[in-house]
Short mmCIF file of the C-alpha atoms (twelve columns), coordinates in Angstrom:
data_MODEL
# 
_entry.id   MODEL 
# 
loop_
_atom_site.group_PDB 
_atom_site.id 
_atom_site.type_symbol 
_atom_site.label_atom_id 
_atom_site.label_alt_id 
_atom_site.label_comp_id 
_atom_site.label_asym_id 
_atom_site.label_seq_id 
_atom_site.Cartn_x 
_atom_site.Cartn_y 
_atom_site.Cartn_z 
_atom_site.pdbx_PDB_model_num 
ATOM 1   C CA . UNK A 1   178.818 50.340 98.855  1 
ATOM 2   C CA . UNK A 2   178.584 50.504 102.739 1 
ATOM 3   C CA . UNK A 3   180.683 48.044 104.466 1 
ATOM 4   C CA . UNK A 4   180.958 47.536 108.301 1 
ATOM 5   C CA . UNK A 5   183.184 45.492 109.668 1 
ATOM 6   C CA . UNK A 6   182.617 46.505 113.015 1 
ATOM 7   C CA . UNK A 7   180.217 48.075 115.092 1 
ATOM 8   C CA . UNK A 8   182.134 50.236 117.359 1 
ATOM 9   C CA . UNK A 9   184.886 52.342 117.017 1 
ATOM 10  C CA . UNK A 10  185.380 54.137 120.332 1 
ATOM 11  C CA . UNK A 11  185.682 57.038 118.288 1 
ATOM 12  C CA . UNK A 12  182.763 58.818 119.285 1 
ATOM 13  C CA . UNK A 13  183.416 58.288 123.590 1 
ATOM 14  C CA . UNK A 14  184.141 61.751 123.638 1 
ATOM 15  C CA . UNK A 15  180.964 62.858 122.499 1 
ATOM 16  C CA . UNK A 16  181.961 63.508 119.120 1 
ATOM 17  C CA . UNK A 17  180.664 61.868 115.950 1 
ATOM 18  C CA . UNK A 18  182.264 62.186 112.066 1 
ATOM 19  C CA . UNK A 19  180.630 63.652 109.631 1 
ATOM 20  C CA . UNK A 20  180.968 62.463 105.525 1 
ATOM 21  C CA . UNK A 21  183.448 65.412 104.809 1 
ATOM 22  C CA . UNK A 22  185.833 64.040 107.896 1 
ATOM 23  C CA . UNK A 23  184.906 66.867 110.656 1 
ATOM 24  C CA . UNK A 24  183.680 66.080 113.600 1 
ATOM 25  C CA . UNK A 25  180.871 67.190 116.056 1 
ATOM 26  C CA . UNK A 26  179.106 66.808 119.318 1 
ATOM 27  C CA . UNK A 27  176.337 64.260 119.661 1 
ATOM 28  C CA . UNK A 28  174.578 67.097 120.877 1 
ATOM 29  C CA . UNK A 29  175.148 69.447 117.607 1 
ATOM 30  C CA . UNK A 30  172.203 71.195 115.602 1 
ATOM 31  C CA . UNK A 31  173.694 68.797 112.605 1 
ATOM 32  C CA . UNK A 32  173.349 65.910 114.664 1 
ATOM 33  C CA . UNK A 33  169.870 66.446 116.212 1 
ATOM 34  C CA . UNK A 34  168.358 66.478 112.674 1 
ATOM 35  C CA . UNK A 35  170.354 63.336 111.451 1 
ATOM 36  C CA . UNK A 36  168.703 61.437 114.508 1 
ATOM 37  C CA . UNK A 37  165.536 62.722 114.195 1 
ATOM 38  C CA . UNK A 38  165.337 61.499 110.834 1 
ATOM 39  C CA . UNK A 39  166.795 58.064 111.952 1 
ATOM 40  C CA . UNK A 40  164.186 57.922 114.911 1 
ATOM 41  C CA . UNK A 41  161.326 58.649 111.490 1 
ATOM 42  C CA . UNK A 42  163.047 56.145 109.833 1 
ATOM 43  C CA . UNK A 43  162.367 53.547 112.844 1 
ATOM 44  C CA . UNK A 44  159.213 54.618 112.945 1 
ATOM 45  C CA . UNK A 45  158.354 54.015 109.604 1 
ATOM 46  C CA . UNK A 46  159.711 50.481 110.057 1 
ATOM 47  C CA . UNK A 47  157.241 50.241 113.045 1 
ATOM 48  C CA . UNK A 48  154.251 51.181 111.203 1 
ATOM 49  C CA . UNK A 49  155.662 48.533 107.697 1 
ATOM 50  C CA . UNK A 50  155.375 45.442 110.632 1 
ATOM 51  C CA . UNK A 51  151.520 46.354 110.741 1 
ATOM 52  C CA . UNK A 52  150.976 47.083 107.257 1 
ATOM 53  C CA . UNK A 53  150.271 43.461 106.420 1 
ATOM 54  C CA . UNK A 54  148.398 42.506 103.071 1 
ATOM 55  C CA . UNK A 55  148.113 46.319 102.036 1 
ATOM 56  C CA . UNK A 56  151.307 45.219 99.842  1 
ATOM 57  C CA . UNK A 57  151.144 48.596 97.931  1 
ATOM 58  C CA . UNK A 58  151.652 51.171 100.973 1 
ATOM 59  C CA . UNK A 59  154.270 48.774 101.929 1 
ATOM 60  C CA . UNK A 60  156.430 48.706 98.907  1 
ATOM 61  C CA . UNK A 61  155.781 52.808 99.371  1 
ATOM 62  C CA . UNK A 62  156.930 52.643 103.197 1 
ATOM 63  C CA . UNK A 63  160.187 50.837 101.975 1 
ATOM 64  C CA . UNK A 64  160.871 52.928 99.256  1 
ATOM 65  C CA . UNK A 65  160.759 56.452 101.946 1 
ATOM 66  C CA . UNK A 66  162.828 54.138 104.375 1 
ATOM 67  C CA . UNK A 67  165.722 54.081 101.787 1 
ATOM 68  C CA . UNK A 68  164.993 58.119 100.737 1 
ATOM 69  C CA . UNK A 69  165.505 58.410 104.638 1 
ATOM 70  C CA . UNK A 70  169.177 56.945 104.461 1 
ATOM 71  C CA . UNK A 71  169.341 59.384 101.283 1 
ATOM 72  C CA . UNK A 72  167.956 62.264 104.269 1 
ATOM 73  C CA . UNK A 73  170.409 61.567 106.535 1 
ATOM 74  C CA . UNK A 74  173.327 61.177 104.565 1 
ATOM 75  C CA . UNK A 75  172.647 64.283 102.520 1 
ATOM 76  C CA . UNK A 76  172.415 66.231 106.218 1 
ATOM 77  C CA . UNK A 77  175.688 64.113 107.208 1 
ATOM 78  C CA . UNK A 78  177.558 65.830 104.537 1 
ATOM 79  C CA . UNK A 79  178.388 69.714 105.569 1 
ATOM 80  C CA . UNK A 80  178.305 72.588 102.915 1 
ATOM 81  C CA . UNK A 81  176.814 74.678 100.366 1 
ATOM 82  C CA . UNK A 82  177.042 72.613 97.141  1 
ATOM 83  C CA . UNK A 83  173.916 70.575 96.852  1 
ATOM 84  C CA . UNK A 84  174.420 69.142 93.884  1 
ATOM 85  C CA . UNK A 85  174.571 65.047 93.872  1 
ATOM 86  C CA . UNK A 86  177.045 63.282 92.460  1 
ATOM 87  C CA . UNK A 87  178.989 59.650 92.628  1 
ATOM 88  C CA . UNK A 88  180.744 60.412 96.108  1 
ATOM 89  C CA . UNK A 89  177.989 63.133 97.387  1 
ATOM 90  C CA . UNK A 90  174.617 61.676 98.295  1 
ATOM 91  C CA . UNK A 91  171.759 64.199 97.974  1 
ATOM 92  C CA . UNK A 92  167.553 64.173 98.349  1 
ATOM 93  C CA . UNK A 93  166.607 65.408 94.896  1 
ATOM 94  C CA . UNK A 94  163.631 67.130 94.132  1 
ATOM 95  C CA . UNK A 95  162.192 64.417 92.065  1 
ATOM 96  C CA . UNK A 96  161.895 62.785 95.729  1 
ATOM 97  C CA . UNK A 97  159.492 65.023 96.827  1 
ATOM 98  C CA . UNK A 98  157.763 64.809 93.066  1 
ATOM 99  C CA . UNK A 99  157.084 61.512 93.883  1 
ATOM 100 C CA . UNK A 100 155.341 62.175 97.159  1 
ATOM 101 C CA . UNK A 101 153.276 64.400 95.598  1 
ATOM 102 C CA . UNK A 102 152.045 62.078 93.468  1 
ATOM 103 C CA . UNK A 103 151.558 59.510 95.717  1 
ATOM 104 C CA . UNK A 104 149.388 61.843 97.953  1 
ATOM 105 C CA . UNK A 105 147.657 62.971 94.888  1 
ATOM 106 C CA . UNK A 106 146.613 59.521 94.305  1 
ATOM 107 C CA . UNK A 107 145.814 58.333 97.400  1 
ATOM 108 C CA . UNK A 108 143.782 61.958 97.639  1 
ATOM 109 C CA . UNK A 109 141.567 61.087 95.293  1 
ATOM 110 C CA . UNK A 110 139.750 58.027 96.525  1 
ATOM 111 C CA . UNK A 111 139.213 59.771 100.074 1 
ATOM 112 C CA . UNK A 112 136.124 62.117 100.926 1 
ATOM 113 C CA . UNK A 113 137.004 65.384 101.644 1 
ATOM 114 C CA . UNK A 114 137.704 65.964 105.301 1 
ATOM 115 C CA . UNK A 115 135.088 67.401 107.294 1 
ATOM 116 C CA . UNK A 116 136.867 67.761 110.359 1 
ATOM 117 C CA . UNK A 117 140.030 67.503 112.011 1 
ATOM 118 C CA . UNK A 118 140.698 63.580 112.392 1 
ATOM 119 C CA . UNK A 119 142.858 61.981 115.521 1 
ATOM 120 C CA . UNK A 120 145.616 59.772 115.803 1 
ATOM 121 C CA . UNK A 121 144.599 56.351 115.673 1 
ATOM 122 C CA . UNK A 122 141.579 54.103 113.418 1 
ATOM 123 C CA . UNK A 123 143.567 50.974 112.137 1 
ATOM 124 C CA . UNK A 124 146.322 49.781 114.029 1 
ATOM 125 C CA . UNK A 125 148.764 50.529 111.229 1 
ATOM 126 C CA . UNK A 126 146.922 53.902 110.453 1 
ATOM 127 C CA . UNK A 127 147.855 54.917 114.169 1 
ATOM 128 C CA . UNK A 128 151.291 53.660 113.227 1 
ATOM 129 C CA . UNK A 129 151.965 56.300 109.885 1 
ATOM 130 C CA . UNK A 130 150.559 58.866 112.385 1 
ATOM 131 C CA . UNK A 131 153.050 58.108 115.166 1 
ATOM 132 C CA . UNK A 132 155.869 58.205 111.892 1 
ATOM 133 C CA . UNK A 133 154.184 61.189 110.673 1 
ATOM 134 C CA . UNK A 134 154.884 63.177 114.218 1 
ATOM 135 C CA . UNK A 135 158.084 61.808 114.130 1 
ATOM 136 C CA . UNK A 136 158.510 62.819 110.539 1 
ATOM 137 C CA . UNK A 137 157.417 66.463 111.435 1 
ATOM 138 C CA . UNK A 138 160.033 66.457 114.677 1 
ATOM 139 C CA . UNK A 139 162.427 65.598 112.310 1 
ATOM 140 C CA . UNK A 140 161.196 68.626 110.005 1 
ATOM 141 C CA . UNK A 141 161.736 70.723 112.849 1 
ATOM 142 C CA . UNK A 142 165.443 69.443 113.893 1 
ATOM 143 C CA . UNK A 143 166.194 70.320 110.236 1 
ATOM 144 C CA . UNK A 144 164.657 73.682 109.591 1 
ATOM 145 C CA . UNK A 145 166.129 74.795 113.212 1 
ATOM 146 C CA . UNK A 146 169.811 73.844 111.309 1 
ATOM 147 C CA . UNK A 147 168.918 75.466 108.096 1 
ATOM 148 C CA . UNK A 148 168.615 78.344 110.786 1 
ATOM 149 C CA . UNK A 149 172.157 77.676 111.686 1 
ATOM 150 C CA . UNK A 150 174.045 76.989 108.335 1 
ATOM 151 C CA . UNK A 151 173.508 75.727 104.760 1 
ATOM 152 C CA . UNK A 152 170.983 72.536 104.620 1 
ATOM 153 C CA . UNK A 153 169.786 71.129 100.861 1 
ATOM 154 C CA . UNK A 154 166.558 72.783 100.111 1 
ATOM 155 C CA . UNK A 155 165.590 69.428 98.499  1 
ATOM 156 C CA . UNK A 156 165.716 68.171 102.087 1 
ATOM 157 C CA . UNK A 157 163.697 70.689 103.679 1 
ATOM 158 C CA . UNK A 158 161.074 70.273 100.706 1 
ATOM 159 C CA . UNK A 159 160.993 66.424 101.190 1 
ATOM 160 C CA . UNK A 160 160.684 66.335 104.902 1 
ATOM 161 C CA . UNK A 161 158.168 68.667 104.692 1 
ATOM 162 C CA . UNK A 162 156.095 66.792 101.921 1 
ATOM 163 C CA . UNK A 163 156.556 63.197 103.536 1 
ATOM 164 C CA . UNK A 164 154.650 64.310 106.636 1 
ATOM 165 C CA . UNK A 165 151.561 65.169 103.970 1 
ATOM 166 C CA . UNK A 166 152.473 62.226 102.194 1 
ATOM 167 C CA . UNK A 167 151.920 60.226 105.935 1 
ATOM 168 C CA . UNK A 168 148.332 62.133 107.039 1 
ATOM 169 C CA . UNK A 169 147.144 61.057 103.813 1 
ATOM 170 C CA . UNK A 170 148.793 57.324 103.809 1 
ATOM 171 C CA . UNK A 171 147.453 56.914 107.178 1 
ATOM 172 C CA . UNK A 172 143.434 58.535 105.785 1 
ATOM 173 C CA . UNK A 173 143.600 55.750 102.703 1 
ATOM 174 C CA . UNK A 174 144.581 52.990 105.417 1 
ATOM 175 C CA . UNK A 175 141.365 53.921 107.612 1 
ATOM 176 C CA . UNK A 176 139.349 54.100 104.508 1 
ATOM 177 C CA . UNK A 177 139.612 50.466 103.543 1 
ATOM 178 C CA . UNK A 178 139.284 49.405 107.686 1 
ATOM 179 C CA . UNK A 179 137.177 51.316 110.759 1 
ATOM 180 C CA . UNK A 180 137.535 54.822 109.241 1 
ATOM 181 C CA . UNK A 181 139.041 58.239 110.396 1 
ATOM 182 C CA . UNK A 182 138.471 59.096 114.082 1 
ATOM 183 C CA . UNK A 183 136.886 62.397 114.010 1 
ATOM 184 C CA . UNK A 184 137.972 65.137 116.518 1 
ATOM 185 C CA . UNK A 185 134.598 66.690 118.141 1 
ATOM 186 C CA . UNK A 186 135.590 69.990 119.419 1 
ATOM 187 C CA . UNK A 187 134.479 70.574 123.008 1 
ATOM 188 C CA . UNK A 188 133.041 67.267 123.269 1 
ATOM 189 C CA . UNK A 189 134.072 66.569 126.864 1 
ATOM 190 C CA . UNK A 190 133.448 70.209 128.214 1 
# 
């Protein structure tokens, strides 16, 4: 169980932060970049849950990837090569991205097929999951640029990867009880 006592520690007025395993690196580290970007996803998410209002069953989803991001950024807080979880090592699973994949295959089915490209926005909190879904795909990118660098779960990488789906489609089922997809018209302003 997490406990915190206090907020700061001065520890990090270097510009260093710890890591679970004890080491330490810069606030500016590969490592680090990914563990904020999925924080920043994280916040977004939270941003786009304020909105969700009476759609109780995307919001109980919403909170449930909210906690798998803690999972995220623990499991890329904790250096090494041995992805396996356990009681003192926290790691994204692949029945985490299993579950996306249902979820999207669910949502999936009640939508039309897509006829065009579709832009940000419809429903306030559609326009919200896309916002987390950029964020969500920044994040992918922070953490495939340090599986570049060193050893990152390929659980991770998988889950990032299918949460972004997960939030295109979220955001398509949102529209589809509201205003709709916004369709992209190629050229249309030429």
């Amino acid at each position: 169980m997490v406990k915190l006592n206090k907020i700061y520690t001065r520890t990090g007025d270097d510009g260093t932060t710890g890591l679970v395993d004890g080491t330490r690196r810069t606030k500016h580290d590969a490592r680090m970049e990914a563990i904020g970007a999925v924080d920043e996803a994280n916040s977004t998410l939270g941003l786009a849950s304020a909105a969700l209002g009476d759609l109780e069953r995307h919001l109980s989803a919403v909170r449930r990837i909210q906690n798998d991001l803690f999972d995220l950024g623990a499991d890329l807080a904790t250096p090494g090569s041995d992805f396996t979880p356990s009681p003192m090592v926290l790691r994204i699973v692949p029945e985490q991205a299993v579950w996306l994949e249902q979820q999207i295959d669910a949502l999936n089915s009640a939508l039309s097929p897509l006829t065009s490209f579709i832009l940000p926005g419809g429903s306030e909190a559609a326009a919200r999951v896309h916002l987390a879904r950029a964020a969500v795909r920044r994040a992918e990118r922070a953490i495939t640029a340090l599986a570049a660098a060193e050893p990152v779960n390929p659980a991770a990488l998988a889950y990032a990867n299918r949460l972004s789906d997960f939030l295109f489609v979220l955001a398509r089922a949102i529209n589809a009880a509201g205003p709709g997809d916004v369709l992209w018209v190629p050229g249309q302003n030429r």
